[in-house]
Structures are given as structure tokens and as C-alpha cells.
MDTraj code that builds the backbone (N, CA, C; nanometers):
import mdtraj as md
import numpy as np

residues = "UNK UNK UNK UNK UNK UNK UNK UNK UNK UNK UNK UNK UNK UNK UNK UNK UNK UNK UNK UNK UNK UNK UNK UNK UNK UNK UNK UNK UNK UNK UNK UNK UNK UNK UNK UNK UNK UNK UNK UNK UNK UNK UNK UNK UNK UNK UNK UNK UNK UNK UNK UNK UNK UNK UNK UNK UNK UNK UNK UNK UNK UNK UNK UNK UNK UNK UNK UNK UNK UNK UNK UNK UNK UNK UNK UNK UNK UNK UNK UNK UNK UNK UNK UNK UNK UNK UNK UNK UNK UNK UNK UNK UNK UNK UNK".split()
xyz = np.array([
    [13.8332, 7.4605, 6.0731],
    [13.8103, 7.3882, 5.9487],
    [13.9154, 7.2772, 5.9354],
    [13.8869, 7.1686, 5.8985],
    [13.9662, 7.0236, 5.8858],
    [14.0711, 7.0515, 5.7729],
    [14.1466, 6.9888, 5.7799],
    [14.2551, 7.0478, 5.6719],
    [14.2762, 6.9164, 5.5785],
    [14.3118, 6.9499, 5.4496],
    [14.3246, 6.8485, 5.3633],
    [14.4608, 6.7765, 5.3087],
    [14.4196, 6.6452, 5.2856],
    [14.5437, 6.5723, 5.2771],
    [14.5362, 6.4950, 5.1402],
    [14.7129, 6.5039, 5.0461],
    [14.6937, 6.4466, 5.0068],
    [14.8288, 6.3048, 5.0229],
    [14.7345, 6.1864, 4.9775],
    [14.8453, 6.0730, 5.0325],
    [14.8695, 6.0177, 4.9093],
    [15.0008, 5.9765, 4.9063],
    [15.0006, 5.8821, 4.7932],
    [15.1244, 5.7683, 4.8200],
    [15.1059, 5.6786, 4.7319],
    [15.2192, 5.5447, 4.7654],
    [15.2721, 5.5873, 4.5710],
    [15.4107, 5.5604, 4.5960],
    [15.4584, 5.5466, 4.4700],
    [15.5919, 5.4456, 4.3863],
    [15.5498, 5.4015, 4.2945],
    [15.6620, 5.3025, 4.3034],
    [15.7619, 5.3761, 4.1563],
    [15.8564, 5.4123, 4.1750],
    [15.9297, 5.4532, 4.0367],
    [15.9738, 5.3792, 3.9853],
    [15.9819, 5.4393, 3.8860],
    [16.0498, 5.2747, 3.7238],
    [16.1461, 5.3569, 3.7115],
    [16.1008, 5.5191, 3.6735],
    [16.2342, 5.5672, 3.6016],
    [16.3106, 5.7312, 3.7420],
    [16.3762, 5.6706, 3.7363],
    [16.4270, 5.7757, 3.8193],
    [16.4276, 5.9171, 3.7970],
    [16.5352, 5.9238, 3.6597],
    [16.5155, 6.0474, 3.6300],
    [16.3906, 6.0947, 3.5600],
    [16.3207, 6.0744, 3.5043],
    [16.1631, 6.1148, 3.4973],
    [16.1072, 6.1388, 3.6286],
    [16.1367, 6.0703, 3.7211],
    [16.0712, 6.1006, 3.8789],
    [16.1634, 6.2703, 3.8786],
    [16.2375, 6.2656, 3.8959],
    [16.2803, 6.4050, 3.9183],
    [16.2089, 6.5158, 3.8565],
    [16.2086, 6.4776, 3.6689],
    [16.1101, 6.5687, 3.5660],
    [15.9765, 6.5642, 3.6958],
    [15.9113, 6.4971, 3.7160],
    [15.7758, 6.5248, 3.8081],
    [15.7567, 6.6389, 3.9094],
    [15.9209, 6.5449, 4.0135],
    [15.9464, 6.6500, 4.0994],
    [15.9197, 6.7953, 4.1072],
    [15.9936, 6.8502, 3.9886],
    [16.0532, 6.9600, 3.9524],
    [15.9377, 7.0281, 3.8865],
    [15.8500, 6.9961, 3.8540],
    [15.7075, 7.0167, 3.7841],
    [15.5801, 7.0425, 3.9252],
    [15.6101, 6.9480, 4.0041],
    [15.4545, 6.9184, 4.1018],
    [15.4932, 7.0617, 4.1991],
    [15.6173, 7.0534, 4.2327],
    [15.6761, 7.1413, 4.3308],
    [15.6375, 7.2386, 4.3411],
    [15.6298, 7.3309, 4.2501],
    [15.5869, 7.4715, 4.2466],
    [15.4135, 7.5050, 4.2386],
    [15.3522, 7.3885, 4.2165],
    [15.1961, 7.3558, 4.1877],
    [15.1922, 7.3828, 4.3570],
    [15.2601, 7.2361, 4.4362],
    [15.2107, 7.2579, 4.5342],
    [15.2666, 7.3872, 4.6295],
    [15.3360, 7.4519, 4.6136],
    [15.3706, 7.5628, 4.7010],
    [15.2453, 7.6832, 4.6521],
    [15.2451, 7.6978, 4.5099],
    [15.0779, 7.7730, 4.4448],
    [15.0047, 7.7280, 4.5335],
    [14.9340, 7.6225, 4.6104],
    [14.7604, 7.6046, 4.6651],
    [14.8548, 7.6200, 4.8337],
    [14.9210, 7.6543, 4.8789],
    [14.9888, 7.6491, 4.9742],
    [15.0251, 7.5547, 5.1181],
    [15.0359, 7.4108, 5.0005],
    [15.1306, 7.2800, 5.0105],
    [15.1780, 7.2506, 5.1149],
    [15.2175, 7.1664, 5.2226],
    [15.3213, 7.1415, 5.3006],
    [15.3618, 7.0336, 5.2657],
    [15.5126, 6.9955, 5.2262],
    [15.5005, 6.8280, 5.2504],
    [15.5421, 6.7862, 5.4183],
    [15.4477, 6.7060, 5.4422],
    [15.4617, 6.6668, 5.5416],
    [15.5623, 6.5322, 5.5817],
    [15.5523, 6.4589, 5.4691],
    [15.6336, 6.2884, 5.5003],
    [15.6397, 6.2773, 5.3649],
    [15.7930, 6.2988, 5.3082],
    [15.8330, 6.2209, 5.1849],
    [15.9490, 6.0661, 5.2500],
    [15.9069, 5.9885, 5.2499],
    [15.9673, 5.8708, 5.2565],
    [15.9945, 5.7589, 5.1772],
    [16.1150, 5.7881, 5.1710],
    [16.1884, 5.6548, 5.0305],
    [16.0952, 5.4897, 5.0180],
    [16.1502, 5.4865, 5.2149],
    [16.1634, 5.3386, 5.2347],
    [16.0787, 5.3336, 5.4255],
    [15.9816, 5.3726, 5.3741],
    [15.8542, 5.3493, 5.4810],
    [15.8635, 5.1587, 5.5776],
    [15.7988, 5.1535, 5.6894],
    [15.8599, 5.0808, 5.7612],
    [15.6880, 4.9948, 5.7288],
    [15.6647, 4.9268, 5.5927],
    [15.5536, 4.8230, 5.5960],
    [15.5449, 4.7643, 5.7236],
    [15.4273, 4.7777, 5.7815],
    [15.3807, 4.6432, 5.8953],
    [15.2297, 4.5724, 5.8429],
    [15.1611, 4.6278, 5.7388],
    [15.0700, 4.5542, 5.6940],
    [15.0365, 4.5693, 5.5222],
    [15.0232, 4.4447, 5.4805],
    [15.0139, 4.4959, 5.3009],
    [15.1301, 4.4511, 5.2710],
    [15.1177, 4.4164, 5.1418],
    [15.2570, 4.4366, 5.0641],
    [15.2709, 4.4974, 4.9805],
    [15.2563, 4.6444, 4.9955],
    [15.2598, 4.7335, 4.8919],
    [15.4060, 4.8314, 4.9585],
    [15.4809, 4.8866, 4.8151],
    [15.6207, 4.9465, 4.8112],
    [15.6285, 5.0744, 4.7780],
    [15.6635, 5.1441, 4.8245],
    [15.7510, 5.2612, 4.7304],
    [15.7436, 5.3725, 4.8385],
    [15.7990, 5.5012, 4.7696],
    [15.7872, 5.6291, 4.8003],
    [15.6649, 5.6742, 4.9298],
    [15.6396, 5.7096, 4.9949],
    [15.5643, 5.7306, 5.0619],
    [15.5183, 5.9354, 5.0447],
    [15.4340, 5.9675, 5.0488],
    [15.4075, 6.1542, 5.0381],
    [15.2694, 6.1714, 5.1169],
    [15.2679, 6.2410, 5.2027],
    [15.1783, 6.3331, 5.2630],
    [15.1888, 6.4692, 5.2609],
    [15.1034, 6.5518, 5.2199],
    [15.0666, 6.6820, 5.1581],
    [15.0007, 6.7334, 5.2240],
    [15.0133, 6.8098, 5.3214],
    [14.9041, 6.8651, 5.4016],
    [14.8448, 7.0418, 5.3209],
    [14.7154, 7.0586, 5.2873],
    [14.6515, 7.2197, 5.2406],
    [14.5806, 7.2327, 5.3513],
    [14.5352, 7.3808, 5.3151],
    [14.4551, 7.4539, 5.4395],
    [14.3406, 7.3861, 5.4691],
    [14.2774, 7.2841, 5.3269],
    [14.1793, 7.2175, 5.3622],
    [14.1233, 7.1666, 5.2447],
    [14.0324, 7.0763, 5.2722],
    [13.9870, 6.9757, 5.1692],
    [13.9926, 7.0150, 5.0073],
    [13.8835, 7.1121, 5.0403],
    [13.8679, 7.1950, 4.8853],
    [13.9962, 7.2413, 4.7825],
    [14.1109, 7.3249, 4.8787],
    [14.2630, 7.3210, 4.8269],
    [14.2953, 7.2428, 4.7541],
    [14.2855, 7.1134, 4.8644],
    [14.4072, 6.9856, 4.8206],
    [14.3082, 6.9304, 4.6793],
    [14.1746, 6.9259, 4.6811],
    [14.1046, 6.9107, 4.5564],
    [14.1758, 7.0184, 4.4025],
    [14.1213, 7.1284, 4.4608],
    [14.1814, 7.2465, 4.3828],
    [14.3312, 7.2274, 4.3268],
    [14.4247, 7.1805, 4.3980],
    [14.5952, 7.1549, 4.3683],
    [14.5510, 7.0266, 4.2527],
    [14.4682, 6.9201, 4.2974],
    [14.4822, 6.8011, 4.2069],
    [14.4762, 6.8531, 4.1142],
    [14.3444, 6.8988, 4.0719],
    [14.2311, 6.9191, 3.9221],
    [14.3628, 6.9933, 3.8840],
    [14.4065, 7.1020, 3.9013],
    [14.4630, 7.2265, 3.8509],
    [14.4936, 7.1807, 3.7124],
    [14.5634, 7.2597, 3.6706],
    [14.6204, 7.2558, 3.5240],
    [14.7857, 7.2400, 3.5237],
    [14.8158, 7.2820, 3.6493],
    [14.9702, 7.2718, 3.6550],
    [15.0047, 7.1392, 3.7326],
    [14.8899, 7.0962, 3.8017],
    [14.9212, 6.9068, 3.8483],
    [14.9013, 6.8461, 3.7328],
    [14.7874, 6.8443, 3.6805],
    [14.7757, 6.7440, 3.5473],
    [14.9018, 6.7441, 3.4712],
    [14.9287, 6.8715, 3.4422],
    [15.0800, 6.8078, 3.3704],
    [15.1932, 6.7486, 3.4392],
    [15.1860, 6.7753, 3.5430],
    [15.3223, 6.6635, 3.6119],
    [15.2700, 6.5606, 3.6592],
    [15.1037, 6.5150, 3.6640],
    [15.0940, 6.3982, 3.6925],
    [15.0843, 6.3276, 3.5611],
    [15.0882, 6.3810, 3.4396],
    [15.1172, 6.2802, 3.2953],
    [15.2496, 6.2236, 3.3359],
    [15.3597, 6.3576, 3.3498],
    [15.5017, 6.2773, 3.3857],
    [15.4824, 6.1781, 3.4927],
    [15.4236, 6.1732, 3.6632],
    [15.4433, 6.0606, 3.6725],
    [15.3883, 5.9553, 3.6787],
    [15.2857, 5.9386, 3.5811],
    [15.1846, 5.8432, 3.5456],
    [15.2872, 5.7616, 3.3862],
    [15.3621, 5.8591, 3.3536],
    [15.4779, 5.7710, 3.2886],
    [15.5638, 5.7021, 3.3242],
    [15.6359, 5.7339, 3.4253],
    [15.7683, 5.6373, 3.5367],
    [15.7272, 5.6057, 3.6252],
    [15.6416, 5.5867, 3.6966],
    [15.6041, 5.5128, 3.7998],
    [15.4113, 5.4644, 3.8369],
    [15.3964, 5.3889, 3.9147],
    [15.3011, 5.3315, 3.9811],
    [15.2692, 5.4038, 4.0837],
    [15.1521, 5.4556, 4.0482],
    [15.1073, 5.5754, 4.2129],
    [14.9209, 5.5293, 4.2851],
    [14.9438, 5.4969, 4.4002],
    [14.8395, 5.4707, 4.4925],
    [14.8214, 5.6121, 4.5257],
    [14.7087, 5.7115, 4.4975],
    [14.6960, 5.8392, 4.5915],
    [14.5231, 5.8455, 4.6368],
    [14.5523, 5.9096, 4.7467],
    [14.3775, 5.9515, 4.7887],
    [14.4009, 6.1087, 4.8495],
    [14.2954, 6.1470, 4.8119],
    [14.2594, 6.3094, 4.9051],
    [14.1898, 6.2670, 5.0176],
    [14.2618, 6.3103, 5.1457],
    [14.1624, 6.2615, 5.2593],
    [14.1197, 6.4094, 5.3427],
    [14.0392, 6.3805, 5.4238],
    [14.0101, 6.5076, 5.4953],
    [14.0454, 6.4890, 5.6634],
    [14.1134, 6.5761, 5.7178],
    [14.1727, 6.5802, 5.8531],
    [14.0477, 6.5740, 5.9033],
    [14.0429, 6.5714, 6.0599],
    [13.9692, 6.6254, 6.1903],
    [13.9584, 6.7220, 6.2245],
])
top = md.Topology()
chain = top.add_chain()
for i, resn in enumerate(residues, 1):
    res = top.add_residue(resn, chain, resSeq=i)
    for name in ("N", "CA", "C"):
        top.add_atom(name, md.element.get_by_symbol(name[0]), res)
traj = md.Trajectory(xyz[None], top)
């Protein structure tokens, strides 16, 4: 079974509110049983000009990484970081 991903680009405004997120998403994603795969500050752009944070999330599989979004315990840390920062995310599905 293909395993699910979630990606996102993020740009923070407020730092410490990024942490409030942190400290909130963290335990959501270890619940649907999460990996982070690539948290990166300062990603090496070669196309686009888009900035920030870089996150890949790998779940057992599509439906999961769906299941982690919707939840009830993401929605509330994605209010926090839909307050301090700018977030590009997609759910993708592995091979």
C-alpha cells in the first residue's frame, strides 16, 4: 500500500506562536503514526520563488495522512498556524 504524505512550505511571521503550533501539531502527528521526514529551515530553492520552512510527513498511507489533517486535534493547531504564518500544504500519495 502507497504511503501518505504530507508537504507543506511555510513562511513564519511570528516565531513564538510557531512554537505554540509546534507544540500542539506534535502529538496529533505521533496519534495517526507521523514520521517527520524533512523539517528544513532554509531549503536550497532551484525553481520558484517561494520561502520558508520546508515539512514532509510521511503516514502509513493516504487515508492516515487525510485522517491526521481533518482530526480535531490538527484543526486546532492549524488555527495557531494559520495565525503566524503563510502555509503552502498538499496531501500527496507515495508509489
Amino acid at each position: 500500500m502507497p504511503k501518505g504524505y504530507v508537504v507543506a512550505r511555510i513562511r513564519v511571521q511570528d516565531k513564538d506562536g510557531f512554537e505554540e503550533f509546534k507544540r500542539l501539531s506534535g502529538p496529533v502527528i505521533a496519534e495517526y503514526g507521523g514520521r517527520v521526514l524533512v523539517r528544513d529551515p532554509a531549503p536550497d530553492v532551484r525553481e520558484g520563488a517561494a520561502e520558508g520552512l520546508v515539512i514532509i510527513v510521511e503516514f502509513d498511507d493516504p487515508g492516515t495522512a487525510r485522517a491526521f489533517y481533518e482530526s480535531e486535534g490538527y484543526t486546532e493547531a492549524k488555527r495557531v498556524r494559520e495565525a503566524v504564518s503563510q502555509t503552502e500544504l498538499v496531501l500527496a500519495t507515495g508509489l
